[in-house]
C-alpha positions in Angstrom: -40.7 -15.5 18.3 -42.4 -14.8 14.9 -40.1 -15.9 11.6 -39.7 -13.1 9.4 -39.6 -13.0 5.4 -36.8 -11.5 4.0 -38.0 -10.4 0.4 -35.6 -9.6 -2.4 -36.6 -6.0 -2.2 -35.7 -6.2 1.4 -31.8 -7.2 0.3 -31.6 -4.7 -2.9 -32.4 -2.4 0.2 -29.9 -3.4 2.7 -27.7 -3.2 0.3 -28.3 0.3 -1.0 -28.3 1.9 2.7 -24.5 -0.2 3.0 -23.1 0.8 -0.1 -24.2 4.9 1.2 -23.3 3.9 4.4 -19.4 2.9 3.3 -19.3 5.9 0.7 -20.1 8.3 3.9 -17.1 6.6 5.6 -15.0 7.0 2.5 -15.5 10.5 2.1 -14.6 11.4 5.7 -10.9 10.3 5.5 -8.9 13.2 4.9 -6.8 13.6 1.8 -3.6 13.7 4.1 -4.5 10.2 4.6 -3.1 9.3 1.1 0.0 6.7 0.8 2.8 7.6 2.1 5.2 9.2 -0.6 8.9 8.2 0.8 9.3 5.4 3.4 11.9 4.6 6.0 13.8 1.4 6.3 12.0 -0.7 8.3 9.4 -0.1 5.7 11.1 -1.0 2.4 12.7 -3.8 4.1 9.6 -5.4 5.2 7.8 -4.3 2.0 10.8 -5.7 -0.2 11.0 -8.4 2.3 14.8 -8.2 2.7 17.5 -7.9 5.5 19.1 -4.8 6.5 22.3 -6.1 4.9 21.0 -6.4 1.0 19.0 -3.2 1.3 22.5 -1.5 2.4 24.0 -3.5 -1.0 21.2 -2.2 -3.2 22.1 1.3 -1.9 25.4 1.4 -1.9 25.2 -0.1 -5.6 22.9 2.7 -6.7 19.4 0.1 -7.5 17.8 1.8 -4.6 18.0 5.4 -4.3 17.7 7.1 -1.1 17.8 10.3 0.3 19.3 11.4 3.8 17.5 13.0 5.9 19.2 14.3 9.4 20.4 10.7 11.0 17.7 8.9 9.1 17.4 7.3 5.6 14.0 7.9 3.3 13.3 6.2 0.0 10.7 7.3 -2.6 7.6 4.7 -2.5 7.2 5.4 -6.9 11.3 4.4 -6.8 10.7 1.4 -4.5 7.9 0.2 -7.0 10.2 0.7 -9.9 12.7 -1.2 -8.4 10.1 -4.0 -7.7 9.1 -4.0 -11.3 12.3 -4.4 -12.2 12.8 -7.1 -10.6 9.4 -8.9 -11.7 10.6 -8.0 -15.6 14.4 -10.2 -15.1 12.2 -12.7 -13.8 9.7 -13.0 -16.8 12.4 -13.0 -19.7 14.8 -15.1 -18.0 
């Protein structure tokens, strides 16, 4: 089997056809396929990384707001990030 040469111009190539090749992919996903905007439980517990328990704490309390919807619970992903922020900003000036 013969050894090929792989020039410099071969990998400036490569890479431009991969680069056109991922923005083709990128412009196929629909805009629907945008972040979620409100999240259920399961979600902000395991994003917030906190039982069932202290998320029920936080909204009884009022620090996470929530809305009801039929038997479920949603909660605004810009509210949950605020709250997150929050949290990061007690941290730094204690």
């Amino acid at each position: 089997m013969p050894t090929q040469i792989i020039t410099t111009d071969d990998l400036r190539e490569f890479k431009m056809e991969l680069l056109s090749d991922i923005q083709k992919m990128l412009l196929k996903i629909p805009a629907h396929a945008a972040p979620k905007r409100f999240l259920k439980t399961h979600e902000v517990m395991s994003l917030l990384k906190m039982s069932a328990g202290t998320l029920q704490t936080h909204r009884n309390n009022g620090t996470i707001p929530f809305i009801r919807v039929g038997g479920g619970l949603l909660y605004d992903y810009d509210e949950i990030m605020d709250f997150l922020n929050s949290g990061k900003n007690q941290l730094e000036r204690a």
